[in-house]
C-alpha positions in Angstrom: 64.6 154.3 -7.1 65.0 151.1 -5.0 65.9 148.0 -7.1 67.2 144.8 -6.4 69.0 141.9 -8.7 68.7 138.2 -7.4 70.9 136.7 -10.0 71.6 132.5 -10.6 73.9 131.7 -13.1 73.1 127.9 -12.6 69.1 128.8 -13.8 70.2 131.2 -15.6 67.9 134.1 -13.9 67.5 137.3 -13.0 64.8 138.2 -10.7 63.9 141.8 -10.1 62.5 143.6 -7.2 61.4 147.3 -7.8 60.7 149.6 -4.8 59.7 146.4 -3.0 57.4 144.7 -5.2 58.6 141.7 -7.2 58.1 141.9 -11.4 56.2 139.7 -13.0 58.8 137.0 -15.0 56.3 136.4 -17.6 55.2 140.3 -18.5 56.7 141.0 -21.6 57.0 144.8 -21.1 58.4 144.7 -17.8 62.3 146.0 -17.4 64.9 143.1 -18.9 61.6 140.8 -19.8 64.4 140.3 -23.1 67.5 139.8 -21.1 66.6 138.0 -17.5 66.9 134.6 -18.6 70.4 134.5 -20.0 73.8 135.2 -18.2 74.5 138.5 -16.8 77.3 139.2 -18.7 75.6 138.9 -22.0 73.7 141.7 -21.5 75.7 144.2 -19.6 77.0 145.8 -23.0 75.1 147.5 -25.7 74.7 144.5 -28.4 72.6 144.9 -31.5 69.1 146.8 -30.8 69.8 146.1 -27.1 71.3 148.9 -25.2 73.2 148.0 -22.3 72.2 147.6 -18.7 73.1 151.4 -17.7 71.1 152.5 -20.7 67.8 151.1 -19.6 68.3 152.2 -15.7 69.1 155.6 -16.7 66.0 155.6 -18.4 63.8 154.2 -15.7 65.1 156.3 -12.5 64.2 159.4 -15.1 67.2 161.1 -13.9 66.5 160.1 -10.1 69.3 158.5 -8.2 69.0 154.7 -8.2 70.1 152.1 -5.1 70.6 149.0 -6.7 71.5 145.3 -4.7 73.0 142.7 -6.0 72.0 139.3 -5.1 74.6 136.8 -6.3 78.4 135.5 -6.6 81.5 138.2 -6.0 82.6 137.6 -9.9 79.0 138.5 -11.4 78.7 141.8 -9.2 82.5 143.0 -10.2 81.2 142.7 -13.9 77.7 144.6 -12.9 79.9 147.1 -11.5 82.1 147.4 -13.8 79.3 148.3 -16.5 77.9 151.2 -14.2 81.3 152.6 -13.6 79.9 155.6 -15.3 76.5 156.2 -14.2 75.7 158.8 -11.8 73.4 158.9 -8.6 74.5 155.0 -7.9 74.8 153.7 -5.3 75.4 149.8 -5.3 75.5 147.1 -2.8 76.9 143.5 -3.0 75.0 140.9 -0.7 76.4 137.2 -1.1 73.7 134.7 -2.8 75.6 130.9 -3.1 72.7 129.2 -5.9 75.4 127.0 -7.0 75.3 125.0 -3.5 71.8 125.4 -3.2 71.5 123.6 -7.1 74.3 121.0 -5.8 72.1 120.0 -2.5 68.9 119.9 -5.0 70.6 117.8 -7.8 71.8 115.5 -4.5 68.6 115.5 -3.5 66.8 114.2 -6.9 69.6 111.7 -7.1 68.8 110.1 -4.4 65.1 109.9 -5.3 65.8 108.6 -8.6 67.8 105.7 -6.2 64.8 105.5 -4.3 62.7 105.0 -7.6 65.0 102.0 -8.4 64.1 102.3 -12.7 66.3 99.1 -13.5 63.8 96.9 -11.2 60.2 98.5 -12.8 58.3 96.9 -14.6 58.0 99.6 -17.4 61.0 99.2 -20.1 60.8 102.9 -21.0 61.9 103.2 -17.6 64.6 99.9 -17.4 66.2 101.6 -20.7 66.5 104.6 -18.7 68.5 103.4 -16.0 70.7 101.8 -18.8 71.5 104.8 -20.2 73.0 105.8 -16.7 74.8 103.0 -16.6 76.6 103.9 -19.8 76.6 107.4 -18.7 78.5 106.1 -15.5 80.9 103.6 -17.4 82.0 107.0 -19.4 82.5 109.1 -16.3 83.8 106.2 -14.5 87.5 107.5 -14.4 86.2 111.3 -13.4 87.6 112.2 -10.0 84.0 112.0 -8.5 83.1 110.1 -5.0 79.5 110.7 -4.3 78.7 112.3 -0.7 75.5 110.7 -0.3 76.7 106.7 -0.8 77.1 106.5 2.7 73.7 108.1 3.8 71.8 106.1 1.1 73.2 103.3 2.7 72.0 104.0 6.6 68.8 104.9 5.2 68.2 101.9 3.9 66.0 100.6 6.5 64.1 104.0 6.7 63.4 103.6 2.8 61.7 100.0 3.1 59.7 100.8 6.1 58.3 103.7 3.9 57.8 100.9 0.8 56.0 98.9 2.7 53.6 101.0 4.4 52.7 102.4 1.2 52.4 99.0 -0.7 50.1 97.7 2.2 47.5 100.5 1.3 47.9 99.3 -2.4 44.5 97.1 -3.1 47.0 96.0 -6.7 47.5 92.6 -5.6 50.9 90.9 -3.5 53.8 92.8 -3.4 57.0 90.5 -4.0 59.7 92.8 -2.2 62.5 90.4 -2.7 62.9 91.2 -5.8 63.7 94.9 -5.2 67.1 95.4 -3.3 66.6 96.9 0.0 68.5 100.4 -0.1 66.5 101.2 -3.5 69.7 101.5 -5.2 70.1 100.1 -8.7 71.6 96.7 -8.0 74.9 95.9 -7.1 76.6 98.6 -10.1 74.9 102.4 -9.2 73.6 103.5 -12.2 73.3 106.9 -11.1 76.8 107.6 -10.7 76.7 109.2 -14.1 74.1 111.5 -12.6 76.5 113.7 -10.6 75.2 116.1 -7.7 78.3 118.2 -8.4 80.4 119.5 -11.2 83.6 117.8 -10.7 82.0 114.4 -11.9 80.4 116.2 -15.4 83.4 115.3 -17.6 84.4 117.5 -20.2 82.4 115.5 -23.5 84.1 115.8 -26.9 80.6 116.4 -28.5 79.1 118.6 -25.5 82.1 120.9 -24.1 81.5 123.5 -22.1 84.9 125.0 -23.6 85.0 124.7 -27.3 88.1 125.2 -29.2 88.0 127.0 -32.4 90.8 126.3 -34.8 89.4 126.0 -38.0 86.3 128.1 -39.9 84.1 124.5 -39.4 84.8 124.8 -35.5 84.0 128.6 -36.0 80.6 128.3 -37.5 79.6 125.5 -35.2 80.3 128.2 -32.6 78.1 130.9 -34.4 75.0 128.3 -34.5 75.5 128.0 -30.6 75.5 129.6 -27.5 75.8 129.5 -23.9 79.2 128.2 -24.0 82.9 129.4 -24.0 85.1 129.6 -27.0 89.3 128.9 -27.2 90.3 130.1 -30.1 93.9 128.6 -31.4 96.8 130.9 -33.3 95.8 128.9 -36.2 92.5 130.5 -37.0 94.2 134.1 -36.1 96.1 134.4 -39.0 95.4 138.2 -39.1 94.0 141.0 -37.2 91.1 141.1 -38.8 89.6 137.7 -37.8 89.2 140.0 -34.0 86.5 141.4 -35.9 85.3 138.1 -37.7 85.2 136.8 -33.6 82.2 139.0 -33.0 79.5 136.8 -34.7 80.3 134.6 -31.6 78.8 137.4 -29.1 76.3 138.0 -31.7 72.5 137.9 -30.7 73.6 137.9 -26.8 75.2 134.7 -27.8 78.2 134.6 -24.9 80.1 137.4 -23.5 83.6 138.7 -25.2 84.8 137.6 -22.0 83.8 134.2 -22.2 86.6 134.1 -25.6 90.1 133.2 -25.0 92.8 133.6 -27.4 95.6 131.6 -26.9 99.1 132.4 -28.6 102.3 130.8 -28.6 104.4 133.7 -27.8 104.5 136.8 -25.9 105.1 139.3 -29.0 102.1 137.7 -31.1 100.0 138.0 -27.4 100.9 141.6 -27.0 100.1 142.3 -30.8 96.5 140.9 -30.6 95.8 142.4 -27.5 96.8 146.0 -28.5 94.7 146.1 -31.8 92.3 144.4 -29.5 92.5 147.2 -27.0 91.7 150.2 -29.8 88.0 148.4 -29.8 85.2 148.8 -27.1 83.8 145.5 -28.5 86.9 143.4 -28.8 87.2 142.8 -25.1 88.4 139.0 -25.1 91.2 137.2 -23.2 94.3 136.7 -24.2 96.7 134.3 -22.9 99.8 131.8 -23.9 99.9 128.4 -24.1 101.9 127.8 -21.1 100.0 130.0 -19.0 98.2 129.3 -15.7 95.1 129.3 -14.2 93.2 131.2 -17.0 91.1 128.0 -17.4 90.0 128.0 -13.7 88.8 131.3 -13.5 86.5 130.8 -16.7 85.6 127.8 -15.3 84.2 129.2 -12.0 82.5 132.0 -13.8 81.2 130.1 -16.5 81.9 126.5 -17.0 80.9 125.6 -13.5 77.1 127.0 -13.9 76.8 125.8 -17.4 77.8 122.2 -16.0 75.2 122.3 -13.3 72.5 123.5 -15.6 73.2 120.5 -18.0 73.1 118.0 -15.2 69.9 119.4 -14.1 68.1 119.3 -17.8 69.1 116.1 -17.4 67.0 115.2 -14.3 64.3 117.1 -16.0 64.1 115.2 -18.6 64.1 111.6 -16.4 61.3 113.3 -15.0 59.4 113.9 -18.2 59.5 110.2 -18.9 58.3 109.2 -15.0 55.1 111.7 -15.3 54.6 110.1 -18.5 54.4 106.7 -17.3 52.3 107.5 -14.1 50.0 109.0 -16.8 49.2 105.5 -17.6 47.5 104.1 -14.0 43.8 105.1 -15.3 45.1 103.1 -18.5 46.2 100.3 -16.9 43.3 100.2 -14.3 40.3 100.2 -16.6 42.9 97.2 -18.7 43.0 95.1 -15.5 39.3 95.5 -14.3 38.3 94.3 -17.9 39.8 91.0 -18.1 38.7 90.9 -14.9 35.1 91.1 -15.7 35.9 88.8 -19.1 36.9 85.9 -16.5 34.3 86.5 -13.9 34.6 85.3 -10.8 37.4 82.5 -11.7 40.0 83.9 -10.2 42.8 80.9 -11.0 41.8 82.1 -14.7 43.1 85.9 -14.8 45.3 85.5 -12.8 47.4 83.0 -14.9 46.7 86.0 -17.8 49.8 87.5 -18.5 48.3 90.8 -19.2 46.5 91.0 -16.1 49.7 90.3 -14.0 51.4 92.8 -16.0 49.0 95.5 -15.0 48.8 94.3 -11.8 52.6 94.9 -11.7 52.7 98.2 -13.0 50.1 99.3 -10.5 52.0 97.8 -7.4 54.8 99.9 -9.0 53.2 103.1 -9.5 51.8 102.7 -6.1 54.7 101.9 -4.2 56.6 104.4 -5.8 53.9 107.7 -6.2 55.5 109.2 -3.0 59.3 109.5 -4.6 57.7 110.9 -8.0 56.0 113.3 -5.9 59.1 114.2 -3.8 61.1 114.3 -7.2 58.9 116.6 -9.1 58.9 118.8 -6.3 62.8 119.3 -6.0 63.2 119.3 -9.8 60.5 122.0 -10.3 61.5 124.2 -7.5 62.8 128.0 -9.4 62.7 129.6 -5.9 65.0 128.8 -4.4 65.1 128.7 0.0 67.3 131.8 0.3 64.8 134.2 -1.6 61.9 132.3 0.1 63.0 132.8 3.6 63.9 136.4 3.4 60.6 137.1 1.5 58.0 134.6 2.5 55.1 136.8 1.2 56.3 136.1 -2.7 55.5 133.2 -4.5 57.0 132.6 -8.1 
């Protein structure tokens, strides 16, 4: 049996290819229908009704040998591998699959639509009290150790930008276009908004309210925990007051809630360290990490494996959900069209009369808007709705998802 795993942690995804044919995402009796849209590691393991990955592909090679490649980073392959340790007739190949740099050069990309979009200067205050959130949003992140990569080509493409404005605005049959009021690079006025929009993880601070580390040190922090997911947990010596709050710890990777893995223990001395980690070790489902206080680089690795992805797929809900509100708003042209063509017709043909109206001029703005600006929503929705992603496309062109 021939199968393959594309696997993005950023999404997350797993996409399946079985003796060459891709399965469908949406058939809901297909192999890992249940599974491929969390993290790999939640579902390696038996958990619950679920079985555990070598379970279910013992059971669809019927005894056959299976070849299985992995699409994906290093650290997700060594856990894969680690799961089948003790299947028989595997053989399993590692090919490299970087989706965190291909979701950094998208999220660069939407940002500098959304500069080319220009919110603070429309003339649609759904859209003006978006770009002040991102100002606050910037203000907060202001002291993150961020420097955006794309200022400087946002900057020399400035007069590429308003050539493109204009050619569209002179097709636009809306009425005048006043460009001077619009700064020339598209940015958001003198203070980029979209600074708290990063492209890349090292300018998502870590949030009090939104961590994607939560420490445990109480049974409130613990149940708040419980009710989440999709996160990692540091637990404090405080809340493991005996051995048998290991077991209490397992409601956290209840439901395929988060890897053991993804759980850190943190003690204050070696002796209480070793302690909790040899009971640990008597368990097959008490896998979590133990470490001291004082200890190194722990944090780093569960950051790359985790923390990093769950950043980037919090930054890009986040574009997701500007674009929401712009497809929303471009909903409105027929709106606004039949709007300005009737007090058109109320004034006839004096056209000093409507034209002093304030709600024609504000439809008449809005439509410049939407026209001028159609071509970056396009662009955006585009990048932001992409789930192939160029890698899989170019080494199967035949595939569409």
């Amino acid at each position: 049996m021939e199968l393959e795993f594309w696997y993005d942690p950023t999404m997350p995804e797993t996409m399946l290819k079985l003796e060459g044919n891709w399965m469908e995402r949406n058939d809901i009796y297909g192999f890992l229908y249940m599974v491929q849209s969390l993290p790999l590691q939640n579902w390696l393991y038996p958990a619950g009704s679920w079985p555990g990955i070598q379970a279910h592909l013992e059971s669809l090679s019927r005894g056959g040998g299976t070849r299985l490649t992995f699409f994906g980073r290093k650290a997700d392959y060594d856990d894969l591998k680690h799961a089948l340790s003790g299947m028989r007739d595997l053989t399993l190949t590692f090919e490299p699959w970087n989706t965190e740099d291909i979701c950094r050069e998208r999220l660069s990309e939407m940002k500098n639509l959304l500069r080319k979009l220009n919110l603070k200067d429309s003339p649609f205050p759904e859209l003006v009290e978006i770009a002040a959130g991102l100002a606050d949003e910037a203000s907060v992140s202001a002291d993150a150790a961020f420097v955006s990569a794309d200022e400087a080509s946002v900057s020399a493409d400035a007069a590429s930008v308003s050539a493109d404005e204009a050619s569209v605005s002179a097709d636009a049959a809306s009425g005048p276009v006043d460009e001077a009021s619009e700064p020339a690079d598209g940015v958001c006025g003198s203070t980029d908004a979209l600074s708290g929009l990063p492209d890349d993880v090292s300018g998502f601070p870590d949030e009090e309210g939104d961590p994607w580390l939560r420490t445990i040190r109480n049974e409130e922090e613990f149940r708040l925990a419980c009710r989440t997911g999709f996160d990692c947990c540091r637990v404090e010596e405080e809340f493991l007051d005996s051995f048998e709050k290991l077991e209490v710890l397992k409601k956290l990777t209840a439901s395929l809630k988060r890897p053991a893995d993804s759980i850190v223990c943190v003690f204050e001395t070696e002796k209480k360290k070793r302690q909790f980690a040899d009971y640990a070790a008597m368990f097959g489902d008490c896998d979590y990490r133990f470490v001291l206080r004082t200890d190194a680089g722990w944090e780093d690795s569960l950051r790359y494996k985790y923390g990093d992805p769950i950043r980037l797929r919090r930054c890009l809900h986040r574009y997701l959900e500007i674009l929401s509100c712009l497809k929303k708003v471009f909903e409105t042209k027929p709106f606004l069209e039949q709007t300005k063509h009737s007090i058109e017709i109320r004034y006839g043909r004096n056209l000093d009369a409507f034209t002093d109206d304030p709600d024609w001029e504000s439809c008449r703005s809005k439509l410049d808007w939407l026209t001028r600006k159609k071509v970056y929503l396009e662009d955006y929705e585009r990048v932001a709705e992409t789930r192939m992603t160029e890698n899989v496309r170019l080494k199967y062109k035949e595939m569409e998802i």
